[in-house]
C-alpha positions as CSV (number, residue, x, y, z in Angstrom):
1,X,-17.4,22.7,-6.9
2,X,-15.8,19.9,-4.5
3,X,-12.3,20.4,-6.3
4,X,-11.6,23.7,-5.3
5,X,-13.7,23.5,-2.0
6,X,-11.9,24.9,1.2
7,X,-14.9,25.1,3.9
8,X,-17.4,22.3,3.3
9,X,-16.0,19.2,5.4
10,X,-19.5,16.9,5.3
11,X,-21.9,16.0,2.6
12,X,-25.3,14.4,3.5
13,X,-26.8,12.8,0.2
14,X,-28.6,10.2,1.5
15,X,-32.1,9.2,0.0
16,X,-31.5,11.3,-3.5
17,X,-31.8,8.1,-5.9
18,X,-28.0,9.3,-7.0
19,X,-27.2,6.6,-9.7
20,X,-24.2,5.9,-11.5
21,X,-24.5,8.9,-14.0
22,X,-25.0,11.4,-10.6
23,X,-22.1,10.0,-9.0
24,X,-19.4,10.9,-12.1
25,X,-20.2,14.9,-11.7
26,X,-19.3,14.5,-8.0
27,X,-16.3,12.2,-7.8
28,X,-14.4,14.7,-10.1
29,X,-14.1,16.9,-7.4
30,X,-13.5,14.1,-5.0
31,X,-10.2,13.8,-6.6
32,X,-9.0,16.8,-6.4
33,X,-11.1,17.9,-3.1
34,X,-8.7,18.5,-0.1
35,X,-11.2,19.5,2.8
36,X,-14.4,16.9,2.4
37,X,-14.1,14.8,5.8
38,X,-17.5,12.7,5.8
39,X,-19.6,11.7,2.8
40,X,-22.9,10.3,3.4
41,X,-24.4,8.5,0.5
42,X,-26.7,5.6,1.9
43,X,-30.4,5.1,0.3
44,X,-29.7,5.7,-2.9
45,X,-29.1,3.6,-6.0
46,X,-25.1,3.6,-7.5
47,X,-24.9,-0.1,-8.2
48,X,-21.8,-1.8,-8.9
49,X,-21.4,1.8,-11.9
50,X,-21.6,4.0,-9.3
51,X,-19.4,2.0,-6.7
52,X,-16.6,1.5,-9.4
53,X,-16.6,5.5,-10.5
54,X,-16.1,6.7,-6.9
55,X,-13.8,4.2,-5.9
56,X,-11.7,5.0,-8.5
57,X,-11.8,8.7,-7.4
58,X,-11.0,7.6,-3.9
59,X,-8.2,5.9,-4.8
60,X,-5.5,9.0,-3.6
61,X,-7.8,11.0,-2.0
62,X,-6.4,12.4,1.0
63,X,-9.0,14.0,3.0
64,X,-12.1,11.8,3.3
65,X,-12.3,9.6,6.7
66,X,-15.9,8.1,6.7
67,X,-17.7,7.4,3.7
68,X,-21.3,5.6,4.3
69,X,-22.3,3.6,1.4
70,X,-25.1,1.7,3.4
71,X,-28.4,0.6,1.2
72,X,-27.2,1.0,-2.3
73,X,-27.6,-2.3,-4.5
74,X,-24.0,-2.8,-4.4
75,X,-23.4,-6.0,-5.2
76,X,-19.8,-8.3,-6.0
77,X,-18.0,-6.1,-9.1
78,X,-18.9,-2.8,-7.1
79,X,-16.9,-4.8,-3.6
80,X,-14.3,-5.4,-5.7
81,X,-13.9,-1.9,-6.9
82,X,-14.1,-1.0,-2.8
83,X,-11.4,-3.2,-2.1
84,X,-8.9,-1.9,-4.9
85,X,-9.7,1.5,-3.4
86,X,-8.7,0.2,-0.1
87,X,-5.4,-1.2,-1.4
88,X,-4.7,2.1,-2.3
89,X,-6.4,4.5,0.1
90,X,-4.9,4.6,3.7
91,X,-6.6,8.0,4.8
92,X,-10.2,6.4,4.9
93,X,-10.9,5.8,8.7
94,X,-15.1,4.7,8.5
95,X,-16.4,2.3,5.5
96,X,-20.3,1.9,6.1
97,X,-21.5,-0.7,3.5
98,X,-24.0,-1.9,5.7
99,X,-27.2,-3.6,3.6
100,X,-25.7,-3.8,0.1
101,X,-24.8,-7.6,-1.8
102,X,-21.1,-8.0,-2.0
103,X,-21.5,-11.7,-1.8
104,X,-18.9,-14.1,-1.8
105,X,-16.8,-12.7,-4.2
106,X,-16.9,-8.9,-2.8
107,X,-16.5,-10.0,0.5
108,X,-13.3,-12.0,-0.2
109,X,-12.0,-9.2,-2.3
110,X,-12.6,-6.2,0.0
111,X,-11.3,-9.2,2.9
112,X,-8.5,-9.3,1.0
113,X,-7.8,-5.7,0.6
114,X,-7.6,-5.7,4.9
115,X,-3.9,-7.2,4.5
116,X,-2.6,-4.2,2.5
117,X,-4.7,-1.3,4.2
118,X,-2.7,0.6,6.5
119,X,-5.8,3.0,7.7
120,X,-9.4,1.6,8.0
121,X,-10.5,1.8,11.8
122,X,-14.2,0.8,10.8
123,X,-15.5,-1.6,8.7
124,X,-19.6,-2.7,8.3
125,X,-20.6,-5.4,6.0
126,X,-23.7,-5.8,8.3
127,X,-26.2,-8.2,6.0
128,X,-23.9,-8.6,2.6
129,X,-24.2,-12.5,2.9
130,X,-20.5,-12.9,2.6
131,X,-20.8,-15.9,3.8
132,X,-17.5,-18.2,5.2
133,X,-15.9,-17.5,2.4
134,X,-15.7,-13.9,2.8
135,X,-15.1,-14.6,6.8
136,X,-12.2,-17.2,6.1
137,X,-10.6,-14.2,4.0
138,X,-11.4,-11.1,6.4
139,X,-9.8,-13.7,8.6
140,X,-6.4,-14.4,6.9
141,X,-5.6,-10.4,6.8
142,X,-6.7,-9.6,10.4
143,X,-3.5,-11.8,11.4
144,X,-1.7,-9.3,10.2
145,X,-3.6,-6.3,10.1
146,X,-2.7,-3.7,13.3
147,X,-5.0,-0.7,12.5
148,X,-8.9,-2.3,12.1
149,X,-10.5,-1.8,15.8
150,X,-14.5,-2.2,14.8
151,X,-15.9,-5.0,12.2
152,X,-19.3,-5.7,12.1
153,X,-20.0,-9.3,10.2
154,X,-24.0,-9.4,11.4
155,X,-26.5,-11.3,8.8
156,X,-23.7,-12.8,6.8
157,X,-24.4,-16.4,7.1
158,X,-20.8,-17.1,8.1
159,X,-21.3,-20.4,9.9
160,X,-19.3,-22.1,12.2
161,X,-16.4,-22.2,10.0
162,X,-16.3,-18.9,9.5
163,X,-16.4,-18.2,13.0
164,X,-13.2,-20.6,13.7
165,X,-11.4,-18.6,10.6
166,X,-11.7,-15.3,13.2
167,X,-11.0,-17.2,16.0
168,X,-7.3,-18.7,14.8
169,X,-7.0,-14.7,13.3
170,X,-7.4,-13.7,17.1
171,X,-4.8,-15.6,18.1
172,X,-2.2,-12.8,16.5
173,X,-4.4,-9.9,16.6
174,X,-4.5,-7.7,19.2
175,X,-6.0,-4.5,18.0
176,X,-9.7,-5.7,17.2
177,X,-11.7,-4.2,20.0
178,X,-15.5,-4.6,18.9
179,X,-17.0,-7.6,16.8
180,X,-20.5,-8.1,15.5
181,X,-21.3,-11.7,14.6
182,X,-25.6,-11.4,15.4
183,X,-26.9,-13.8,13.5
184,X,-25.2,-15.8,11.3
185,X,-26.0,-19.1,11.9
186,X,-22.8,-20.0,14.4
187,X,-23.1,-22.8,16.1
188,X,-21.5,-24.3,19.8
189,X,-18.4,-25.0,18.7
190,X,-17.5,-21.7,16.4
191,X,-18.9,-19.6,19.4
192,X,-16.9,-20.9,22.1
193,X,-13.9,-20.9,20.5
194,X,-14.0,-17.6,19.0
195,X,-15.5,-16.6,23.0
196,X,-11.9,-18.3,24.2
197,X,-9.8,-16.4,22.1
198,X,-11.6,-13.3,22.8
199,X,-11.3,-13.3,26.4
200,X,-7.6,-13.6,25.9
201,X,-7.7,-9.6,25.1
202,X,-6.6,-7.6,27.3
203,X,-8.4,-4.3,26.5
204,X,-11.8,-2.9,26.5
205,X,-13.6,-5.1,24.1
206,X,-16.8,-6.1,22.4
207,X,-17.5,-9.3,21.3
208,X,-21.4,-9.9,20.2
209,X,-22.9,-13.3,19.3
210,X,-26.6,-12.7,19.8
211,X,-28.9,-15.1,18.1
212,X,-26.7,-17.9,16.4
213,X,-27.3,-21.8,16.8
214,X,-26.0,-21.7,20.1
215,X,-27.6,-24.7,22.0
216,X,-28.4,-24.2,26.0
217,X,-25.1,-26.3,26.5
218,X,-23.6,-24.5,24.8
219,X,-25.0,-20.7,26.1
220,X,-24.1,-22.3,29.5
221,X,-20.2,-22.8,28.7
222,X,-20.1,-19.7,27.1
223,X,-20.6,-18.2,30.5
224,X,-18.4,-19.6,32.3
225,X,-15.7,-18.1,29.8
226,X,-14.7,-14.5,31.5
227,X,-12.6,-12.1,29.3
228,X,-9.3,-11.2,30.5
229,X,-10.5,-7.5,30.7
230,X,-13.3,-6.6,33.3
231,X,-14.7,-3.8,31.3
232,X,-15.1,-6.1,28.2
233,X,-18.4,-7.4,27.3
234,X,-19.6,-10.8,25.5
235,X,-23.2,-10.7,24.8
236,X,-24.0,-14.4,23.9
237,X,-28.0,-14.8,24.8
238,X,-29.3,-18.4,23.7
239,X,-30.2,-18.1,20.0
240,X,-33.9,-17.4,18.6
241,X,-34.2,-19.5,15.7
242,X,-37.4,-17.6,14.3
243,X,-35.0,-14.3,14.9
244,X,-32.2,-15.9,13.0
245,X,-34.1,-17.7,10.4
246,X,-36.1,-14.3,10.0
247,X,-33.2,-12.1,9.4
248,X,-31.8,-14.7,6.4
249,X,-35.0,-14.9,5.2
250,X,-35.9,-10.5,4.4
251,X,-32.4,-10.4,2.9
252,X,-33.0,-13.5,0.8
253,X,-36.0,-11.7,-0.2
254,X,-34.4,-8.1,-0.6
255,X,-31.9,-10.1,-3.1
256,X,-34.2,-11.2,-5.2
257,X,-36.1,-8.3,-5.6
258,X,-33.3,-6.7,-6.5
259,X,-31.9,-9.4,-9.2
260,X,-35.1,-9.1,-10.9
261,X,-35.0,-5.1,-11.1
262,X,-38.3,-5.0,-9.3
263,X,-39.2,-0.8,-9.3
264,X,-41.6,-1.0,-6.0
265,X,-38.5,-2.8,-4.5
266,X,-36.1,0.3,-4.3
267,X,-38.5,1.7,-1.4
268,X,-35.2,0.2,0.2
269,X,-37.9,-1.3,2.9
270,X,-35.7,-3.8,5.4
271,X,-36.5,-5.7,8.4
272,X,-33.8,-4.1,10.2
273,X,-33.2,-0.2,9.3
């Protein structure tokens, strides 16, 4: 149906427990399909199998601009199979992989994948503990990436390290407009100097630090930095360690339900929706 499909330009299949074996019937068309704008497949269940087989359909497909992959046990072989689709794929505009596992690995590969993709405007990888790993290599590409605007990093247990990997990648990148680092465990010193280099920007930007390890000190310098732009906003509120230690602590729990292949786990139930 999708390969010869000239009207339909969104497809909403959220919450319909597509697996693997569902996901092969549709990414034949996906090929071939010239018109298909927006597929929406969060809350269901493709796995690293399912991830893999639509990536690879992706691959050269030159239509589709947002794809939403958010809540679907994808863990590090299905990230990797994202990022070689991104290596390839310069049409895709929105990746949503919000609430999946890409890990360490994933996040390094589809981090990778950043330094050869010539289209991606938005990326989410909003509580896939990527960890600073996965930071230090989403890093390394934004120095020479010009086309990513949004990047949401939030409940990725990045650290302070990670944090100074994006702040040395602000130093050459200007087109970032919007980053999401809520809770992952940044301390004084990653927060203020990845506040510094934001400032520098001088466009309407978005930088949000919202319960990390900041210390009152260190809240209070981080006030006194003012970004270059005067429509920008820094939102940098002294951390809540309950908050932070809270959102760790429901994806550490999420993972291991998952690991163990837990059936009353796939309710997909999550602290944060």
């Amino acid at each position: 149906m999708l390969g010869g499909n000239r009207t339909l330009s969104i497809l909403d299949l959220r919450h319909n427990e597509i697996n693997g074996d569902d996901i092969k019937l549709l990414s034949t068309g996906l090929a071939m399909n010239k018109k298909l704008s927006l597929l929406d497949l969060r809350h269901n269940n493709l796995e690293d199998e399912g991830a893999r087989v639509l990536c690879k359909s992706l691959k050269h497909n030159t239509a589709l601009t947002t794809l939403i992959l958010r809540n679907n046990f994808i863990e590090a072989e299905g990230g990797k199979a994202i990022a070689e689709m991104l290596k390839l794929n310069h049409t895709l505009l929105v990746l949503d992989l919000r609430n999946n596992q890409v890990h360490i690995e994933g996040g390094m590969a589809i981090g990778a994948s950043l330094e050869f993709n010539r289209g991606l405007v938005s990326l989410n990888l909003w509580g896939n503990l990527i960890q600073q790993e996965g930071a230090e290599a989403i890093a390394h590409s934004l120095e020479s990436n010009d086309t990513l605007e949004s990047l949401d990093l939030s409940i990725n247990c990045i650290g302070d390290e990670g944090a100074l990997a994006l702040a040395n990648a602000l130093k050459t990148n200007k087109r970032l407009s919007k980053l999401n680092l809520w809770a992952n465990g940044i301390g004084d010193k990653g927060a203020i100097r990845i506040a510094m280099e934001w400032s520098k920007k001088n466009i309407v930007s978005s930088l949000d630090l919202r319960d990390n390890k900041i210390t009152p000190d260190g809240e209070a310098e981080l006030k006194n930095i003012k970004p270059c732009h005067r429509y920008s906003t820094m939102l940098s509120f002294t951390s809540s360690a309950v908050l932070w230690g809270f959102g760790v602590l429901g994806l550490s729990l999420i993972h291991i339900c998952r690991c163990r292949r837990i059936e009353r786990c796939r309710s997909r139930w999550s602290p944060y929706h």
